[in-house]
N, C-alpha and C positions, 0 to 999 in steps of 0.2 A: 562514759567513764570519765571522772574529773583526772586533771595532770595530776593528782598527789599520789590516787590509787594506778596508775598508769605506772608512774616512774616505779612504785612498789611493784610491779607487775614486771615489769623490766627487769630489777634489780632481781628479782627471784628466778627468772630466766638465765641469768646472768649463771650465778651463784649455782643455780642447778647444771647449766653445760659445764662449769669448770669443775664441781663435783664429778660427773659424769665422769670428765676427763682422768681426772686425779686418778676415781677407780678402776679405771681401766688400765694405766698407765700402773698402779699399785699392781693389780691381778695379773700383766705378763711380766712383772717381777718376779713375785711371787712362784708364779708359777715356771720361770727360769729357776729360780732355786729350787724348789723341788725336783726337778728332772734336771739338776746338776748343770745345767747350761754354762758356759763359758760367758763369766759376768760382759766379756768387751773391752776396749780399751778405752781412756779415755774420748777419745775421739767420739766413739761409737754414743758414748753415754751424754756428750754436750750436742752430740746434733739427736739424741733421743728429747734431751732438754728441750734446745728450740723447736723442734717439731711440735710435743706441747705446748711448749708457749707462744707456736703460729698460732695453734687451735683453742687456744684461749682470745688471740687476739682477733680472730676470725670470727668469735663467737661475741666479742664484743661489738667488734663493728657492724655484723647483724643484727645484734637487737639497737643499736642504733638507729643504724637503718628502719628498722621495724617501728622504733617511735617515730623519726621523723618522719615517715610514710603516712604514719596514724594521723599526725599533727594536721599534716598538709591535708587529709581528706578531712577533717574537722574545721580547718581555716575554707575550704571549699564550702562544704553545709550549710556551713555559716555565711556565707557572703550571699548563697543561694537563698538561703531562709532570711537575709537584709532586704535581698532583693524583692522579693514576694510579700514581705511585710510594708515594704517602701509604696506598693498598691494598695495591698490592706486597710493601712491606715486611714486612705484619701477615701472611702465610702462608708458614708454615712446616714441616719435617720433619725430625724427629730419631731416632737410633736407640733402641729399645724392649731388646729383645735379638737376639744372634745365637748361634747353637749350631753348631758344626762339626763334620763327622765327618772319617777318614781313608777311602780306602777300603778292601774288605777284606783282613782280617790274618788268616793260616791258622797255627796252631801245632799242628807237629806231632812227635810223640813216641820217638824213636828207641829199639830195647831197649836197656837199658843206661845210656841214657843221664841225665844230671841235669836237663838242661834241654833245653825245648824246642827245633827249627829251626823258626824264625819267618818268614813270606816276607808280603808286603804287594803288594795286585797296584799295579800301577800309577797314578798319578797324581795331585795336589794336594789337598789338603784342603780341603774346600769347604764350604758353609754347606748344613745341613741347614734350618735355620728362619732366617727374617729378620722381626723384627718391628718396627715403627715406628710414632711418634707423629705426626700428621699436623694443624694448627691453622690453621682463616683466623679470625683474630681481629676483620677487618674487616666491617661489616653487611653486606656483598652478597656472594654468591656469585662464586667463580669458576669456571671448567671447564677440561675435561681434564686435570685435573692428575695429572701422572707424575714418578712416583719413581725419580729415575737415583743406581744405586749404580755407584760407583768403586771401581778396586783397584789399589796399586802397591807397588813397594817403598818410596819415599819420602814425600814429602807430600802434600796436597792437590793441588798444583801441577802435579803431574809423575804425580798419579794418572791412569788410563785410565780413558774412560766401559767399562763391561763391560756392564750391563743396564738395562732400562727395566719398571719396572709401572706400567700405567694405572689411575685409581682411577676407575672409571666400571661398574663391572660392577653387579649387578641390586643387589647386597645396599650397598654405598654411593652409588650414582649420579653422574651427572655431576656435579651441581651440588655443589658442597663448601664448607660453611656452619660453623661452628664448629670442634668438637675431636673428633678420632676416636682412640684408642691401640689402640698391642698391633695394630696391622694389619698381618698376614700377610703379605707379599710372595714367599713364597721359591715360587713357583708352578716347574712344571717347566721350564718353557721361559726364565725367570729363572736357573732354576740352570744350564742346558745355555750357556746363553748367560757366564753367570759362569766356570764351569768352562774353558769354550775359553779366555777370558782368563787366570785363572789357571796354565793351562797353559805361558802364555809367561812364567812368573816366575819365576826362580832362588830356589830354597829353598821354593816353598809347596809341595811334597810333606812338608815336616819341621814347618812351623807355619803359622797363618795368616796370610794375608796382611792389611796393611792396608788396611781398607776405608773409604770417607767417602760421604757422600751428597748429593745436590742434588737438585732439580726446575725441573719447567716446570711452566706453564700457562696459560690465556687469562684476563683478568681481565674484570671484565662491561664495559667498554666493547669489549672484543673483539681487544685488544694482548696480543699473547704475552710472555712474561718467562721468564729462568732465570737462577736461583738456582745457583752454583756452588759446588765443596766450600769453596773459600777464601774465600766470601763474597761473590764479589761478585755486583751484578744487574746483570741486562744486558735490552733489550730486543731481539726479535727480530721478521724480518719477516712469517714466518710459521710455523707448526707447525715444531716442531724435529727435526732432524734428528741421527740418531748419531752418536756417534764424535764430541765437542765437544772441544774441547783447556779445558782447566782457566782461568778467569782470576783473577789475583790481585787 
């Protein structure tokens, strides 16, 4: 809730107790004069006064209260959510190299003839090797961190998540602690999975497509985060899920 619709919140609370009060404070009037009560004497009638006007001021200091309460768990969140971001930021993954091949090309020889007939069987050019640099610069480990490569025609933006590698296997482990390079990603199931995507892209049979990278992963208080190709973070609620649309 922003401070503008808060303090509206407040002030209708406000406005609401001292209605309340009014009416009530109207209705044993009221209702003294119909059963003929003895109006009181002054006396009686100015500490009726300040009595309401305790319960006015009673009711203001409570919602007072009630915002500065609100504020202070909002100034907490916040320092908690700087704190966790202040990790976030320090892991990172960049591309190392990539290597592409076509796939295969048959030349064949006709008698007579000067040059060969060329045929290419079918389908996009894809990454034979994918290598990357992987860094948490921050002292504590985080985990599960996976490496989402993107591919499109355009930017960042408008790139499609294609594949995911998780870096948890025996030889780098869950926990990911410093600087690793040159890590491998281009597994089978990475490329099979890359390939289906590039298949739906006009021209990646003639050259490569562009590709960009991002990740996830849980930081050590146990908050997932993803890191998109255009930079931005984002926190998420739980293990992430494929198929993420890009954020600027």
């Amino acid at each position: 809730m922003s401070d503008e619709r808060s303090d509206r919140a407040d002030a209708r609370l406000f406005v609401w107790l001292m209605l309340v009060g009014m009416v009530v404070f109207a209705v044993a009037v009221a209702v003294g004069g119909v059963l003929g009560s003895d109006p009181g004497s002054l006396a009686d009638w100015v500490a009726a006064v300040s009595t309401f006007a305790a319960l006015l001021a009673a009711s203001y200091a409570a919602v007072q209260t009630r915002r500065t309460f609100r504020l202070e768990q909002e100034r907490d969140a916040e320092r908690v959510d700087q704190t966790r971001r202040a990790q976030a930021v320090q892991v990172a993954v960049w591309t190392g190299e990539m290597d592409w091949i076509s796939t295969k090309v048959t030349h064949v020889w006709s008698p007579g003839s000067t040059e060969p007939d060329t045929t290419r069987d079918p389908g996009p050019i894809r990454p034979e090797s994918i290598r990357v640099n992987i860094q948490n610069a921050s002292p504590v480990p985080v985990y599960h961190l996976r490496v989402e490569v993107y591919v499109g025609e355009g930017g960042p933006s408008t790139a499609t998540h294609a594949a995911t590698f998780a870096v948890q296997g025996r030889e780098h482990g869950i926990a990911v602690v410093g600087r690793m390079d040159r890590i491998e990603i281009a597994t089978p199931e990475l490329v099979s999975d890359l390939i289906g995507v590039l298949e739906t892209i006009p021209g990646a049979d003639n050259s490569p497509a562009n590709t960009y990278f991002g990740w996830s992963f849980q930081d050590n208080a146990g908050k997932w985060w993803r890191r998109f190709p255009t930079g931005a973070l984002v926190t998420l609620d739980g293990p992430p899920t494929s198929g993420p649309t890009p954020k600027n």
